[in-house]
DOLUMLUM-257987 format. One record per residue (C-alpha): residue in one letter; residue number from 1; x, y, z. Coordinates in steps of 0.2 Angstrom, whole numbers, plus 5000, padded with zeros to 4 digits. Example, Ala and Ser with C-alpha at 12.3 -4.5 7.8 and 13.67 -1.06 7.14 Angstrom:
REM DOLUMLUM-257987
R,A,1,5062,4978,5039
R,S,2,5068,4995,5036
REM end
This chain:
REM DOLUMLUM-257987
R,X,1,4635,5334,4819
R,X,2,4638,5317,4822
R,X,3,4630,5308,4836
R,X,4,4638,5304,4854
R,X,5,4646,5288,4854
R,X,6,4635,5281,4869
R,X,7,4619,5288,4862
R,X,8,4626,5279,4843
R,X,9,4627,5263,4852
R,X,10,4609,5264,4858
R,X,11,4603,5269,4842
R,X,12,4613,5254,4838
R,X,13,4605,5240,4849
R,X,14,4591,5244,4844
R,X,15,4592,5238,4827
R,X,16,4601,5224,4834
R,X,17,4584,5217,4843
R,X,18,4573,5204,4838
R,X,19,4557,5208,4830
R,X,20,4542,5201,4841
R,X,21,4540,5183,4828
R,X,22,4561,5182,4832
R,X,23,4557,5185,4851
R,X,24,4543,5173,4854
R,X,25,4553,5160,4843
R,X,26,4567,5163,4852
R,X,27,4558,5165,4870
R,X,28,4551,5147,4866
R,X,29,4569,5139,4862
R,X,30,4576,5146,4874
R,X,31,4563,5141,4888
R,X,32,4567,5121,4883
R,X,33,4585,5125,4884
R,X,34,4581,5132,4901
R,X,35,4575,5117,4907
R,X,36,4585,5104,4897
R,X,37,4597,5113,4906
R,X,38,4590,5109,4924
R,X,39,4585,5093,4920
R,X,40,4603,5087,4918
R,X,41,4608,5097,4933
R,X,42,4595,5089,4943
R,X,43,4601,5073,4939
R,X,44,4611,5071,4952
R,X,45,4599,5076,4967
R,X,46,4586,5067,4963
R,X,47,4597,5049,4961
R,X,48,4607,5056,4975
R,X,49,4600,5044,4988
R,X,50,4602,5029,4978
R,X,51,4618,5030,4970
R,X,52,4621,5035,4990
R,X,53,4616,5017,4993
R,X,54,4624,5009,4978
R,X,55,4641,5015,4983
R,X,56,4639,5018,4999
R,X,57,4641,5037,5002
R,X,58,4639,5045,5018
R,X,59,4630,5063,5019
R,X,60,4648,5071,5019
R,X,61,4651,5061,5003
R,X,62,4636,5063,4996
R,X,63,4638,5083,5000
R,X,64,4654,5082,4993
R,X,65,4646,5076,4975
R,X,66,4632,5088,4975
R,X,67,4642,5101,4978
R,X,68,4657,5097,4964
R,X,69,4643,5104,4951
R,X,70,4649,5123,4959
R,X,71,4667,5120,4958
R,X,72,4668,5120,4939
R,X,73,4649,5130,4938
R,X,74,4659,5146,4947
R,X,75,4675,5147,4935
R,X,76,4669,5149,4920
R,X,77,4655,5163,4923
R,X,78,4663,5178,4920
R,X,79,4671,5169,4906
R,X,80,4653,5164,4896
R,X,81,4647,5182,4900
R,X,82,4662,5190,4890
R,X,83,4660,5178,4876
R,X,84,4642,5182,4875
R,X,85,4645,5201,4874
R,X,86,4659,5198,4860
R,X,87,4651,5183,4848
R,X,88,4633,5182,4853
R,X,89,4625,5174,4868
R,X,90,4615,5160,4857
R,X,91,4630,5153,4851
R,X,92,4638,5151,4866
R,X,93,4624,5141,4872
R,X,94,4624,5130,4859
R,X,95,4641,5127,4860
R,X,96,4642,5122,4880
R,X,97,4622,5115,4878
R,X,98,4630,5101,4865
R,X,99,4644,5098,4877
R,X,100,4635,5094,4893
R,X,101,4623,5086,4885
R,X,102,4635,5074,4880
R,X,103,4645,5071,4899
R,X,104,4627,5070,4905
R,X,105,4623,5055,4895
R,X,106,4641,5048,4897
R,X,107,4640,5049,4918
R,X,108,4631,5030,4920
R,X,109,4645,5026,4910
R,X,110,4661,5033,4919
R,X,111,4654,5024,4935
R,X,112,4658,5008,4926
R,X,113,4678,5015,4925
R,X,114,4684,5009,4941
R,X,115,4681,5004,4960
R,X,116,4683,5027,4963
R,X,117,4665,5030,4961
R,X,118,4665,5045,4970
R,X,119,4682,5051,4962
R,X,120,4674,5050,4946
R,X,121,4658,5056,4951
R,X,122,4665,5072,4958
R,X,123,4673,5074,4941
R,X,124,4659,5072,4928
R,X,125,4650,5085,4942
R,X,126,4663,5099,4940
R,X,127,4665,5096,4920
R,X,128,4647,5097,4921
R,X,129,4648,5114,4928
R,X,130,4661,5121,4919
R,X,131,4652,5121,4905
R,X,132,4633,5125,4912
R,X,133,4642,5141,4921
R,X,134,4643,5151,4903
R,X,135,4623,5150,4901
R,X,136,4615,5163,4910
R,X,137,4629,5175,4907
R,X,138,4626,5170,4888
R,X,139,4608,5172,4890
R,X,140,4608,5187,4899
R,X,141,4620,5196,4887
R,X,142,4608,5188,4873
R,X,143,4591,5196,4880
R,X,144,4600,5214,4887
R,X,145,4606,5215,4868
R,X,146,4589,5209,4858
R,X,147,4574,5210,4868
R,X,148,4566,5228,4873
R,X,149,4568,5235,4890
R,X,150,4549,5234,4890
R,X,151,4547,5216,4889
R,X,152,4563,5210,4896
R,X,153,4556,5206,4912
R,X,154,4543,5194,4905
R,X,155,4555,5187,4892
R,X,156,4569,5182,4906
R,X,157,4553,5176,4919
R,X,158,4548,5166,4902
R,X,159,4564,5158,4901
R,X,160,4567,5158,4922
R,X,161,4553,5148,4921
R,X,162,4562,5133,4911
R,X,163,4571,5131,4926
R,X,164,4559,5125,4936
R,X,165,4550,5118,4922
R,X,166,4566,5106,4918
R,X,167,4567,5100,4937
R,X,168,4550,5096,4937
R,X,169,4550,5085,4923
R,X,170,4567,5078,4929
R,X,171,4559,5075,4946
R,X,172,4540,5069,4938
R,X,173,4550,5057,4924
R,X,174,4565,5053,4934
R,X,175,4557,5047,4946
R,X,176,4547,5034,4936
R,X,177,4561,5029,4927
R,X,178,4572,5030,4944
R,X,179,4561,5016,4951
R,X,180,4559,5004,4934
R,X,181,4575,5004,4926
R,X,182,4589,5012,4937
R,X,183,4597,5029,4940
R,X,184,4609,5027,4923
R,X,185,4592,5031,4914
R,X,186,4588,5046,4922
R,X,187,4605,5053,4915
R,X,188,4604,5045,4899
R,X,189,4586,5051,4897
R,X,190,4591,5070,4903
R,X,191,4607,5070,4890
R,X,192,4598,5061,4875
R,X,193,4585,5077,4875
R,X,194,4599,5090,4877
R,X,195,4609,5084,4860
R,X,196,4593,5083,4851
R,X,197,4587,5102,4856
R,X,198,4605,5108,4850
R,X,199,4601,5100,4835
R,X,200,4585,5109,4832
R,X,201,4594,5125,4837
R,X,202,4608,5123,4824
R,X,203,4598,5119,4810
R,X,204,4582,5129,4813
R,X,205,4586,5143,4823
R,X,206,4604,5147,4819
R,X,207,4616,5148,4802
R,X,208,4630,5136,4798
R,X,209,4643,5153,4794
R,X,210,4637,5161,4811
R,X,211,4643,5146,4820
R,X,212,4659,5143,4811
R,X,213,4666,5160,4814
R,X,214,4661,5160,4832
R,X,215,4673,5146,4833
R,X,216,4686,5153,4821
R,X,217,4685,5166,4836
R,X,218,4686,5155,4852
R,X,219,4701,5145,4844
R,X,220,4711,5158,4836
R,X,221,4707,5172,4848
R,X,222,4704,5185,4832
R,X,223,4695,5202,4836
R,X,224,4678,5202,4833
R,X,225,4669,5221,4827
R,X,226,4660,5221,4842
R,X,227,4666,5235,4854
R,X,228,4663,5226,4872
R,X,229,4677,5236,4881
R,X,230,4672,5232,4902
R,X,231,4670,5247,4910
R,X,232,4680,5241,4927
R,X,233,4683,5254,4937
R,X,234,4666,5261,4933
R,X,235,4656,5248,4938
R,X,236,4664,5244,4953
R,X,237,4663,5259,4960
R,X,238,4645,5259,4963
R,X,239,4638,5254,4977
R,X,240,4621,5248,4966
R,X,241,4632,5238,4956
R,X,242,4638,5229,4974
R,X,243,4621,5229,4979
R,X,244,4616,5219,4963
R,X,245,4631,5207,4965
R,X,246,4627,5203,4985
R,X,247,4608,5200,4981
R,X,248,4612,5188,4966
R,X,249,4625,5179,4977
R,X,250,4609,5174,4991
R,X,251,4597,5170,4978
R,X,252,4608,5159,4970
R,X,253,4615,5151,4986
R,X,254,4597,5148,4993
R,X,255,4591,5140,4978
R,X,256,4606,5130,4977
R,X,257,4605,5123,4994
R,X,258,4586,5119,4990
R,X,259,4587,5113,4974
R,X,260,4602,5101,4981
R,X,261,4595,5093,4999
R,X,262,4576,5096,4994
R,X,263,4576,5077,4989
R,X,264,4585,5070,5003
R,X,265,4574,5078,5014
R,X,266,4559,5073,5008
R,X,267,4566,5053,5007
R,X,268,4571,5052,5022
R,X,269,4561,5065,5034
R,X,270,4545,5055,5026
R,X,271,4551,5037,5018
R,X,272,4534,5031,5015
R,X,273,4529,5046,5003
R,X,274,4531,5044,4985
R,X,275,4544,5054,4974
R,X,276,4534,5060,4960
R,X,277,4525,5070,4973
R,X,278,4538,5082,4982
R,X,279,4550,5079,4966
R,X,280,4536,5087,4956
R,X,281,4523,5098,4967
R,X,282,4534,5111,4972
R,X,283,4541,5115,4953
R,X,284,4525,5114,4944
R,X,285,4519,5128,4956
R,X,286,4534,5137,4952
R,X,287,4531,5138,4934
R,X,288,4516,5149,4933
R,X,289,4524,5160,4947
R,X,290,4537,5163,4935
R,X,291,4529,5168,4922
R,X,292,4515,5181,4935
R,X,293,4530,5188,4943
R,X,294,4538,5194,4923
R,X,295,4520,5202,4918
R,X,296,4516,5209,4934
R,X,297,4533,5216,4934
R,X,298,4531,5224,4916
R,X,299,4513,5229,4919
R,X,300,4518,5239,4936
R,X,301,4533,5248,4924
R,X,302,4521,5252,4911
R,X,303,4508,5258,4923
R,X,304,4522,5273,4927
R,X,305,4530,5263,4944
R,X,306,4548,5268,4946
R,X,307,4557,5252,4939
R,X,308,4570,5252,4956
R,X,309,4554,5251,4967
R,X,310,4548,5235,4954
R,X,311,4562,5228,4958
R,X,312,4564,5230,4975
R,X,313,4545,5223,4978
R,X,314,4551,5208,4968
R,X,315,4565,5204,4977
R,X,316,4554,5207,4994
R,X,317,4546,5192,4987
R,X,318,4560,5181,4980
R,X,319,4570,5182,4996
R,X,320,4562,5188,5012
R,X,321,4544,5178,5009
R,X,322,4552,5164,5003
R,X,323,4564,5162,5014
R,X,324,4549,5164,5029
R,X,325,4542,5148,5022
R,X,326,4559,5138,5020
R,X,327,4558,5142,5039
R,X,328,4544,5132,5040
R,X,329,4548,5118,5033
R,X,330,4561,5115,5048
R,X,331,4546,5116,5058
R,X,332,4533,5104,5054
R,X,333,4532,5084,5056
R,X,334,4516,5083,5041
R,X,335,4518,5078,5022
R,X,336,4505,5090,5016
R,X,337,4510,5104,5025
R,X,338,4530,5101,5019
R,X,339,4526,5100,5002
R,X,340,4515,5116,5002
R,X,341,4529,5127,5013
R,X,342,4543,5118,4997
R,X,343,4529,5124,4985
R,X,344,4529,5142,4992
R,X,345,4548,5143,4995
R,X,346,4552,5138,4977
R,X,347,4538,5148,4969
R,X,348,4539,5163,4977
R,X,349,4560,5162,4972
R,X,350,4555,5165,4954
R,X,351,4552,5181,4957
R,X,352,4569,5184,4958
R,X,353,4570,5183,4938
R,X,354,4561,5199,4935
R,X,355,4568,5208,4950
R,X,356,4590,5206,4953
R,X,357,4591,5195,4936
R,X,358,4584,5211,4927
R,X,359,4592,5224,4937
R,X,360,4609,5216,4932
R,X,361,4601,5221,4913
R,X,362,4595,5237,4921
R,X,363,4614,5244,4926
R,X,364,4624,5239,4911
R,X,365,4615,5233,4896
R,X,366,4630,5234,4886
R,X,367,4640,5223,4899
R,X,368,4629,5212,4906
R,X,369,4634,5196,4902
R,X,370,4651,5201,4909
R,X,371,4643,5210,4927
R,X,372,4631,5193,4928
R,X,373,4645,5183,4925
R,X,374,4654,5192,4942
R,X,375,4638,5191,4951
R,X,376,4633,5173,4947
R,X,377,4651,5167,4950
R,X,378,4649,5172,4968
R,X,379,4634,5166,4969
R,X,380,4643,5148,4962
R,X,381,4656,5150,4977
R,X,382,4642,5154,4989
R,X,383,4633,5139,4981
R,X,384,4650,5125,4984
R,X,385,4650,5131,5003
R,X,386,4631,5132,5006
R,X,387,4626,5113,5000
R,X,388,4643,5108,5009
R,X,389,4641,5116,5025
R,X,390,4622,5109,5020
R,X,391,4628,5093,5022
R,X,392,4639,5096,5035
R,X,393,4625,5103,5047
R,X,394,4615,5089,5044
R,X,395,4626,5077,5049
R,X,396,4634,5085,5063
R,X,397,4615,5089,5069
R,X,398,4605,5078,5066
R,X,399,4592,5092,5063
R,X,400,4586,5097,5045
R,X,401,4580,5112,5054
R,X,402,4598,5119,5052
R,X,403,4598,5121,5033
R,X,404,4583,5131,5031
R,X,405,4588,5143,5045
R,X,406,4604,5145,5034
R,X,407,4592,5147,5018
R,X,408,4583,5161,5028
R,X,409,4600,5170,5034
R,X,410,4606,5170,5018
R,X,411,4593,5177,5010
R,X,412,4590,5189,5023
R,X,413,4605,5195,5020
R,X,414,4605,5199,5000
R,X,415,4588,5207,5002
R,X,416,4593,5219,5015
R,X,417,4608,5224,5002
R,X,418,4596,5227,4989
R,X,419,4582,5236,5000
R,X,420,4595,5248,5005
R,X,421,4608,5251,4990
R,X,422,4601,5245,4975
R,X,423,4595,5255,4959
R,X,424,4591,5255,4941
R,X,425,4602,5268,4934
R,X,426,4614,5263,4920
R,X,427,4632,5264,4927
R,X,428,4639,5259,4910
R,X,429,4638,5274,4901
R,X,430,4648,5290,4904
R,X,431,4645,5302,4916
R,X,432,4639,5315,4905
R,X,433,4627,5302,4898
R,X,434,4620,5292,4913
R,X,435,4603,5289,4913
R,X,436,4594,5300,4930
REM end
């Protein structure tokens, strides 16, 4: 009697994941690709206020660039997800990872094209995230497909963690090299480490043949053996699956609008403080909060704690704590205290790695590049409308107090979602075979 066909592609995942040597090899590569990642998308932000006064942007200008990065990163989510599903999630990362790497070494450069530095900016921002929007689709399929469901939490907090790592070494070294030698270094430095990684990856980690066909597959289109048919209907149906798309869309918004006006803030709310401090502080506190949130996560799961109530406690943390301390931020004229509510905000939002990241993984292992491609993509479209209207607030206000009332609604609003609709039953399975 031959075996069901969901319950023969369980039993073939599971000889499809990574041994522990291949994880923690992997789970170390793909943490520096995590945060070579934010360090060229931090770029921007932390030269923000300089090339501001090089050019002679306004706030709404200046929103304008920041927020170009979500018109490209929003379009090709679904799209990286997919391809992740059908020809591996590594290789599609090192594909884009080689190509942004590049753009963000060649921005200094397109500056030099002509008197339309903001036209041109706004253009390297959106190729820029075009092809930074397939990663974490990539990487989610990658690690729903080869990591266990007993370590997948601290795996994905592991790598999570490379995002705050790479801000913070964008922001710690950025800075320095933002105040010797110019913002074109910061790019150049952020780019020239991106192409070198990619090379590590392609001649240590992955095979020349792997590689060849995965591109024999994106130019011809050819059908791979891989059966990755999206279950549409089904997923969308449930309102867990809502729930999860809604919660991903504020977390990603919220940090979005931190991560994009944190810097500005800091330089002009207190001029005299230095950059490495507030550039730095609040990411290097977010690292280890990364990495607590992915084995208290696990531990509780392995203790015998339903894994929806895991969740759910996360994402209590990851949005509605967080969110109470970007409120204070808006409310307090001292350094210290500023830096320690940024610290808390941003640490505390890691947690969201091993709660609605994981749930995604949780729902539809099979799909879930694709279903965190849907979910990051409105998160990307919440993202171009939160730093704009960002942007827009401040100057129309005057008040910074604005934006992290806006962090806090939004938030406020994903966990509420979550708290009430959200599960971790797998909806991509059939009826018959859905996990109670």
């Amino acid at each position: 009697m031959q075996p069901a066909p969901d319950e023969a592609r369980r039993d073939a995942a599971e000889d499809t994941q990574w041994s522990r040597p291949e994880c923690q090899v992997w789970t170390g590569a793909l943490l520096l690709g995590t945060c070579l990642l934010y360090c060229a998308r931090a770029s921007m932000p932390i030269c923000a206020a300089t090339m501001s006064q090089d050019f002679g942007w306004n706030k709404k200008e200046a929103g304008v660039v920041l927020s170009s990065f979500f018109w490209g990163y929003c379009l090709t989510q679904v799209v990286g997800g997919h391809l992740g599903d059908r020809i591996g999630g590594e290789k599609v990362i090192l594909l884009s990872a080689s190509a942004w790497g590049f753009i963000t070494a060649a921005t200094p450069l397109l500056s030099h094209l002509g008197s339309a530095h903001l036209a041109f900016m706004t253009f390297s921002r959106v190729l820029m995230g075009l092809l930074q929007g397939v990663y974490f689709p990539a990487l989610t399929s990658l690690l729903s497909q080869k990591v266990r469901e007993s370590e997948r939490a601290f795996t994905y907090s592991t790598v999570g963690a490379g995002s705050q790592f790479g801000t913070l070494v964008t922001g710690a070294v950025g800075s320095l090299l933002l105040d010797r030698y110019g913002w074109p270094s910061v790019f150049y430095f952020s780019g020239g480490l991106t192409l070198l990684w990619v090379c590590y990856v392609y001649r240590c980690l992955l095979g020349e043949k792997d590689l060849i066909l995965a591109l024999g597959v994106l130019a011809q289109g050819l059908p791979v053996s891989r059966h990755t048919k999206v279950p549409w209907r089904q997923l969308f149906r449930k309102p867990s699956v809502w729930a999860a798309i809604i919660s991903q869309l504020s977390a990603a918004c919220s940090f979005f609008i931190l991560l994009s006006w944190l810097p500005t803030f800091f330089k002009e709310t207190f001029p005299g403080s230095k950059g490495w401090v507030f550039n730095v502080v609040p990411w290097l506190v977010a690292i280890p909060a990364s990495l607590f949130s992915g084995l208290l996560s696990d531990r509780l799961i392995n203790q015998g704690y339903r894994t929806i109530t895991v969740r759910k406690f996360m994402q209590v943390m990851g949005l509605g704590l967080s969110s109470v301390f970007a409120l204070c931020l808006g409310h307090t004229s001292s350094f210290c205290k500023s830096v320690v509510f940024a610290s808390a905000s941003i640490g505390l939002q890691t947690f969201n790695h091993s709660g609605i990241s994981v749930n995604i993984q949780d729902l539809a292992p099979s799909c879930a590049g694709f279903l965190f491609g849907v979910a990051n993509t409105a998160g990307a479209l919440a993202g171009v409308v939160g730093v704009c209207l960002g942007g827009y607030l401040i100057e129309t206000t005057g008040s910074w107090t604005s934006v992290f009332n806006l962090v806090a609604a939004i938030s406020s609003l994903g966990l509420c979602t979550f708290l009430v609709f959200g599960k971790a039953q797998r909806v991509d399975l059939s009826p018959a075979h859905e996990d109670l």
